[in-house]
C-alpha positions as CSV (number, residue, x, y, z in Angstrom):
1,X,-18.0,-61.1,-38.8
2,X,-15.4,-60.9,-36.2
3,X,-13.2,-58.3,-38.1
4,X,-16.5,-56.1,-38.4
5,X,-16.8,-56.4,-34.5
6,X,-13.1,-55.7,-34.1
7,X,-13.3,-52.8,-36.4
8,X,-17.1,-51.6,-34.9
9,X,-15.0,-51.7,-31.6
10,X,-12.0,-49.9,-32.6
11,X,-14.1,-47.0,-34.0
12,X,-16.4,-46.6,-31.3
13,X,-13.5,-46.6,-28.6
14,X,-11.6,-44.3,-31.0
15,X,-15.2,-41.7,-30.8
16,X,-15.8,-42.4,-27.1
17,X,-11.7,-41.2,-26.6
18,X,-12.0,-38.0,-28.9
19,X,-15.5,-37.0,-27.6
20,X,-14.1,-37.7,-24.1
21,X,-11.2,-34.9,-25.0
22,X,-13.0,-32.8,-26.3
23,X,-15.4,-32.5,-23.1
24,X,-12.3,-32.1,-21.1
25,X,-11.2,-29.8,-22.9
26,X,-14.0,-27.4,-23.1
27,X,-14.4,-27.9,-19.0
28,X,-10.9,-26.7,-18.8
29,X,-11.5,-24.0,-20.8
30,X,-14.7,-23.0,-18.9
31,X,-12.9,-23.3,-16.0
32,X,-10.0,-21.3,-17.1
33,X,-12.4,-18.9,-17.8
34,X,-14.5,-19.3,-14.2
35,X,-11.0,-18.7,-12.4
36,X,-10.1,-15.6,-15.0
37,X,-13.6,-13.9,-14.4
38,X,-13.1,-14.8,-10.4
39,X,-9.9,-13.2,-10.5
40,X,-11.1,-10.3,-12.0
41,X,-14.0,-9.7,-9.4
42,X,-11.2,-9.7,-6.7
43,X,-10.9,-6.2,-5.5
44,X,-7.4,-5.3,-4.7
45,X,-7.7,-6.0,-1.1
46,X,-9.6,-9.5,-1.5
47,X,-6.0,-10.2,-3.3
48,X,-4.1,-8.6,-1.0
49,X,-5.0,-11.0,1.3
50,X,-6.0,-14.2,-1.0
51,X,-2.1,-13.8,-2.6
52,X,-0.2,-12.4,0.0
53,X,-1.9,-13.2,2.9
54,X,-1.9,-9.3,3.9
55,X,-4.8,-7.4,5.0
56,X,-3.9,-3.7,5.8
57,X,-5.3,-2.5,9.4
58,X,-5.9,1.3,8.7
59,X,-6.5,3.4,11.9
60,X,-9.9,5.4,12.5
61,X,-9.6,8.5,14.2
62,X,-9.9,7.4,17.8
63,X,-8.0,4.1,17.6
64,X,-5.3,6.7,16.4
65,X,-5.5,9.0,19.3
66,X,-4.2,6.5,21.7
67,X,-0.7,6.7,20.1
68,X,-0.5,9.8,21.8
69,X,0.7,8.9,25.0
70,X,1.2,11.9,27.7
71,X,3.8,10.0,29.6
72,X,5.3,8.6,26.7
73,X,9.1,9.2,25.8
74,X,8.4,11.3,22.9
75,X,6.1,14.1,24.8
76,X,7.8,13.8,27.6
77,X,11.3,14.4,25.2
78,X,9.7,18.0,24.4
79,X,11.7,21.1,25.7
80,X,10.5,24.6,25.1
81,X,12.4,25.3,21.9
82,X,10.8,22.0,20.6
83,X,7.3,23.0,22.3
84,X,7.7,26.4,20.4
85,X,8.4,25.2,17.1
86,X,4.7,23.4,17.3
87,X,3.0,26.2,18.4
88,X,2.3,24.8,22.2
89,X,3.7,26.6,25.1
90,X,3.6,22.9,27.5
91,X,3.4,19.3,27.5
92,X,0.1,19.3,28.4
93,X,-0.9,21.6,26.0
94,X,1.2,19.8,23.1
95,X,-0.7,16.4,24.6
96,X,-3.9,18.2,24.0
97,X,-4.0,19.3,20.0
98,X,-1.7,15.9,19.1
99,X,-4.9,13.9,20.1
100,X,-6.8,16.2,18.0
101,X,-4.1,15.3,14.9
102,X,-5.7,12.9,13.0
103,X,-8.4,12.7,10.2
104,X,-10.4,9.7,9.3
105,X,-9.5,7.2,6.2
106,X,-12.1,6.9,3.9
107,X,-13.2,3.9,1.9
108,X,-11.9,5.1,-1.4
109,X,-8.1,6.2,0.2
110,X,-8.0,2.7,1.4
111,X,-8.8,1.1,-2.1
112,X,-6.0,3.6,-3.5
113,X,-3.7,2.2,-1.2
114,X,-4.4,-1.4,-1.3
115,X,-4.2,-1.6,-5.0
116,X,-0.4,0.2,-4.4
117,X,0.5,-2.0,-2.2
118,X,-0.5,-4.8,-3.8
119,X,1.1,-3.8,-7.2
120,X,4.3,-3.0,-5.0
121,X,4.4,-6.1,-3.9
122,X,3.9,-8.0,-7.4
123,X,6.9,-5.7,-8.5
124,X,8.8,-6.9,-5.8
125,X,8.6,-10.4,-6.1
126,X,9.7,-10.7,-9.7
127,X,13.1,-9.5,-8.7
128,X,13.8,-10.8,-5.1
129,X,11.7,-13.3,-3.3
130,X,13.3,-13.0,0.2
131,X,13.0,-9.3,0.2
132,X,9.3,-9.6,-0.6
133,X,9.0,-11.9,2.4
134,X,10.6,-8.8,4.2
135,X,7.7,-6.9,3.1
136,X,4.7,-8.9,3.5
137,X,6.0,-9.2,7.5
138,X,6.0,-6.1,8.1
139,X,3.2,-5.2,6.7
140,X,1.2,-7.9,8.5
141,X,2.5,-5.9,11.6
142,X,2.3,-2.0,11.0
143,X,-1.0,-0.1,11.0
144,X,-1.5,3.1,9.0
145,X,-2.8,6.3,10.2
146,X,-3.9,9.4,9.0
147,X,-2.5,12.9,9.9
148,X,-3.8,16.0,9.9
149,X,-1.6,18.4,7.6
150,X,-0.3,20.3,10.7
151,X,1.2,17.1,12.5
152,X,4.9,17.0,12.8
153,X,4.8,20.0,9.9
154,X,3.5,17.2,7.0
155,X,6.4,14.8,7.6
156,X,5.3,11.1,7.8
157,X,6.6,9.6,11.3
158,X,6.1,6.5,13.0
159,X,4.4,6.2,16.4
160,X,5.0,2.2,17.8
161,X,3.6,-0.1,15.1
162,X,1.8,2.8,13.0
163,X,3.0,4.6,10.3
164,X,1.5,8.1,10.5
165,X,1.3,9.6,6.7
166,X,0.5,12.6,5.3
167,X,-2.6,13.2,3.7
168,X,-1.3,13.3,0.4
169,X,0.3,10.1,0.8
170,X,-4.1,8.3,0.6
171,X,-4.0,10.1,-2.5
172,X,-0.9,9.4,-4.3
173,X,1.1,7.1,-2.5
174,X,4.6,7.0,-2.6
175,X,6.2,4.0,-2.2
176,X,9.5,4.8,-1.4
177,X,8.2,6.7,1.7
178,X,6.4,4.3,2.7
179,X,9.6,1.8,2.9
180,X,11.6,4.6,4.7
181,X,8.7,4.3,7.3
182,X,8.6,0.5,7.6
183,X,12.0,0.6,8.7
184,X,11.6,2.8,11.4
185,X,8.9,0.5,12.7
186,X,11.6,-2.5,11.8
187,X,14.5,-0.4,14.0
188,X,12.1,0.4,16.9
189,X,10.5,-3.3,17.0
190,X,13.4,-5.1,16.7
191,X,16.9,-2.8,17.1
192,X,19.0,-5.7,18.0
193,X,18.9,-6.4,13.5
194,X,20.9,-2.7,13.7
195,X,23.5,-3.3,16.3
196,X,25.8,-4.1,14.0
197,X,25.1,-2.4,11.2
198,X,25.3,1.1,13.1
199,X,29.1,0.6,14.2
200,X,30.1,-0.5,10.6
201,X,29.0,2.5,9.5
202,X,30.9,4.8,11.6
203,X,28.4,5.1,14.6
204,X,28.9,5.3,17.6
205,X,26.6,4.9,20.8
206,X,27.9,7.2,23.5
207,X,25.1,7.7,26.4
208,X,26.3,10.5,28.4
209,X,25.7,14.0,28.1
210,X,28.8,15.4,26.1
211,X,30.3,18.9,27.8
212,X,29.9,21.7,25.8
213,X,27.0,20.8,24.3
214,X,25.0,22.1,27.2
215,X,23.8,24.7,25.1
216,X,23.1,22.6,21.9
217,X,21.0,19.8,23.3
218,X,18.0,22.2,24.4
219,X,17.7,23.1,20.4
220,X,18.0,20.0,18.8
221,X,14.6,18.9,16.9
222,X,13.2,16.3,18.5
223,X,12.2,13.3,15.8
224,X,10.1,10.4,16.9
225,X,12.5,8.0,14.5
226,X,15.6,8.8,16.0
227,X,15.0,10.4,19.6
228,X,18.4,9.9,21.0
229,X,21.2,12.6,21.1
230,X,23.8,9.8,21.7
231,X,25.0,9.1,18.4
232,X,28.1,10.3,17.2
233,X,30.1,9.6,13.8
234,X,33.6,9.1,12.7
235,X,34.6,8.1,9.1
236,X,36.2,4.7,9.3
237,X,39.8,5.0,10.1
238,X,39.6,8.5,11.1
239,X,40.3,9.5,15.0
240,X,37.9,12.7,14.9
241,X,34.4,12.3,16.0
242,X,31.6,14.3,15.2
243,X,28.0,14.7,17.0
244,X,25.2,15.5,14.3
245,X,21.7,16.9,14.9
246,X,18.9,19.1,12.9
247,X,19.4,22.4,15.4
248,X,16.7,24.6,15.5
249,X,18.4,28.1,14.5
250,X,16.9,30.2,17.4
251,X,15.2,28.8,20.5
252,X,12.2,29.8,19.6
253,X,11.9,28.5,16.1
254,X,8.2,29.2,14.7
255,X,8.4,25.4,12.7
256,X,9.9,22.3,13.2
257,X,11.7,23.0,9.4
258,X,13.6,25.9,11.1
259,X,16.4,23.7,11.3
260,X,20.2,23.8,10.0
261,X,21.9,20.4,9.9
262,X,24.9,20.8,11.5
263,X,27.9,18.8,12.7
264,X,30.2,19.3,15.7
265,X,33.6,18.4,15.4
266,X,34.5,16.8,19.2
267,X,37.4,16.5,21.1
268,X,38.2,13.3,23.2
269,X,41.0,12.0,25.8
270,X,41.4,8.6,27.2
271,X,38.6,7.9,30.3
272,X,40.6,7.3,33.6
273,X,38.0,4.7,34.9
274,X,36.6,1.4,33.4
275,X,33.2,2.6,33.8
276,X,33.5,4.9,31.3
277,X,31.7,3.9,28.0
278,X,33.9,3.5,24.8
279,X,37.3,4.4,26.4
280,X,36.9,8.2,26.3
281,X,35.7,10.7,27.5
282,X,34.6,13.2,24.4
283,X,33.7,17.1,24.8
284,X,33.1,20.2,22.7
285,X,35.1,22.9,23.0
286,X,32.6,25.6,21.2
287,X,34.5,25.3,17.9
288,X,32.4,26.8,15.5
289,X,29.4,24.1,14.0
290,X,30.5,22.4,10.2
291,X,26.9,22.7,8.0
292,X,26.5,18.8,6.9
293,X,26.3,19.7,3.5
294,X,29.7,21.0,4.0
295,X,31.5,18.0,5.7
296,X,33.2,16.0,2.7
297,X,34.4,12.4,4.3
298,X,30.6,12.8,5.5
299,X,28.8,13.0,2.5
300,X,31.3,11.4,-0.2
301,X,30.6,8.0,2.6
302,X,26.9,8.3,3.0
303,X,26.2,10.9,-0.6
304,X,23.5,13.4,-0.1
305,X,20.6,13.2,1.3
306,X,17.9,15.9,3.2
307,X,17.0,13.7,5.8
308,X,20.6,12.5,6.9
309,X,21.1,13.8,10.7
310,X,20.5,10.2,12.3
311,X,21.6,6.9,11.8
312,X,17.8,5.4,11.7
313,X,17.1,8.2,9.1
314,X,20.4,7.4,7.0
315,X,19.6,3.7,7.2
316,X,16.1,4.1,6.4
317,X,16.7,6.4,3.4
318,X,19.0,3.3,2.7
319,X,16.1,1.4,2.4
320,X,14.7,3.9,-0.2
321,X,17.7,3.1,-2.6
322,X,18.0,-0.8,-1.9
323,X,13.8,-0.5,-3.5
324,X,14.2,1.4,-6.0
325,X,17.3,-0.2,-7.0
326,X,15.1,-3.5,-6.9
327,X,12.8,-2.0,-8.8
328,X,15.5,-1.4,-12.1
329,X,14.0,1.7,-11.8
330,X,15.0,5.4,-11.7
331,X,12.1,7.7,-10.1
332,X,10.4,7.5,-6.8
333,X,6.9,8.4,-7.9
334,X,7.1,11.7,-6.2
335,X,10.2,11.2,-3.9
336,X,13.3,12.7,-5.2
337,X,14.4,10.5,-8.0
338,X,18.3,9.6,-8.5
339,X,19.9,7.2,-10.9
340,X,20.0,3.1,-9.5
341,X,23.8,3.2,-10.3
342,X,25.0,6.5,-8.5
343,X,23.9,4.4,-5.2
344,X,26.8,1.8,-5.6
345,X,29.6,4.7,-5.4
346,X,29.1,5.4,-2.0
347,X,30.7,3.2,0.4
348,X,28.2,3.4,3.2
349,X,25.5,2.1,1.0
350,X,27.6,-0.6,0.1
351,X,27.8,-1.7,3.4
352,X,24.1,-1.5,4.2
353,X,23.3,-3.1,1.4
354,X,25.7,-6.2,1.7
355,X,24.2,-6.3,5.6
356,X,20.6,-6.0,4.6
357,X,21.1,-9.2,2.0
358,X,22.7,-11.0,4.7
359,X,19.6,-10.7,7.1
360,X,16.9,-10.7,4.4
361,X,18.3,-14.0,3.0
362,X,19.1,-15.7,6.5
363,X,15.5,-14.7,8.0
364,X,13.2,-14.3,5.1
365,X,13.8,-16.8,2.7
């Protein structure tokens, strides 16, 4: 009698214990399947923010108008050659259409662009996590606006905090634009990360007018991502210095794209006071301009590139590489596409890119 009890026991612990696993079991199933159909339901920007804790802030028309400010330093940068080239004859009047320069961002351009950023950033993060923290910062600070096709001649541009893209961009965005861009709103928010990247490269920051370049200043493009003249560059090593701009090629240019990049090879000799900035005192004797394209220790240092007149532009087209090289990948869906490993044989690269790891991995990690 007591081994039937034992074994009636046994059995019916053993049955509670497999019916028991069973149950859980099927409730983890179910609920595998609960969280799988949740997920699913998420739209793009529900996981945007439930994942990465990012939720875009895209302008409307009028919230966009006040980045035009009338006093600000970029309109009040404009000289007639740069008033010509967009069709405006004063500041007032270039004040007046810029407000009209933006278009509204509908509900289905902000879907497009939500589910791109989000599968950007789910690209991102399988290859390098503190560079994906990079990301996800900024993005929780920009805001995005919408230009009309006119504005700045179609090229995107930053304006504070907002990245002002082209209407294209709603449509098909391209994401190494859109990095380019960050970074100008990364090198106006917090310049002190560039310092000492800019000199390493060659840079130099020389804020005084330069003589004999009276007559070159008044055509230089004015770019809201790079607005000072002060820049110059010398290869590493070299004693020459040169002062690069995008010059319009008459003063009065009919686009901003009536440009030739051009460099100015300068002359120097040592400043006689303290006061003066950098030890010299540089000028230009009229020697005839050097196309960009055409100036070798330039491009065999930084390699070629449309968009290289400025060191915030160089930098930020820098950041184009340092993505798409994280990326393993060889196109820029739209942007022009160059092979990951041509990047490495240029020697400026290398040193943005060995500066960039050091900040991403000391403050973002």
């Amino acid at each position: 009698m007591n081994w039937f009890l034992i074994v009636f026991f046994i059995i019916s612990i053993c049955a509670f214990l497999i019916t028991h696993y069973y149950r859980l079991k099927q409730d983890a199933a179910l609920e595998h399947i609960e969280t799988f159909e949740t997920e699913i339901a998420l739209t793009p920007s529900e996981k945007l923010l439930q994942y990465h804790g990012v939720k875009m802030n895209y302008l409307d028309v009028e919230q966009a108008k006040k980045l035009i400010v009338k006093n600000g330093e970029y309109l009040q940068g404009m000289n007639q050659a740069n008033l010509t080239a967009r069709d405006c004859l004063s500041i007032d009047d270039l004040y007046n259409k810029y407000r009209d320069a933006f278009d509204p961002i509908t509900d289905t351009e902000q879907k497009i662009v939500d589910a791109f950023i989000l599968k950007l950033l789910e690209n991102i993060k399988q290859y390098n996590i503190p560079y994906y923290n990079y990301v996800v910062h900024w993005l929780k600070i920009i805001s995005i606006a919408k230009a009309k096709r006119w504005l700045e001649s179609g090229m995107p541009h930053t304006l504070e905090t907002t990245i002002v893209m082209d209407a294209n961009w709603f449509v098909n965005p391209r994401k190494t634009t859109f990095i380019h861009e960050i970074t100008h709103v990364h090198q106006r928010q917090t310049p002190m990360d560039f310092e000492d990247l800019y000199p390493s490269l060659g840079y130099l920051y020389n804020p005084v007018d330069i003589k004999g370049l009276d007559a070159i200043y008044p055509l230089n493009r004015n770019n809201p991502d790079g607005m000072s003249k002060y820049w110059l560059w010398s290869r590493n090593g070299s004693d020459t210095y040169w002062w690069i701009g995008a010059i319009f090629k008459t003063a009065i240019p009919s686009s901003l794209s009536e440009v030739n990049l051009m460099a100015l090879k300068l002359d120097k000799e040592p400043a006689e006071t303290n006061n003066a900035k950098n030890n010299y005192i540089f000028y230009y004797l009229k020697q005839n301009p050097t196309p960009l394209s055409n100036l070798k220790e330039f491009i065999s240092f930084f390699g070629e590139n449309p968009n290289n007149y400025h060191p915030n532009e160089m930098t930020a087209k820098f950041s184009e590489w340092y993505l798409m090289e994280t990326l393993r990948s060889n196109q820029g869906d739209g942007d022009e596409g160059s092979n990951i490993y041509e990047y490495e044989n240029y020697e400026g690269y290398r040193i943005y890119k060995k500066y960039f790891e050091k900040m991403i991995n000391t403050y973002y990690r």
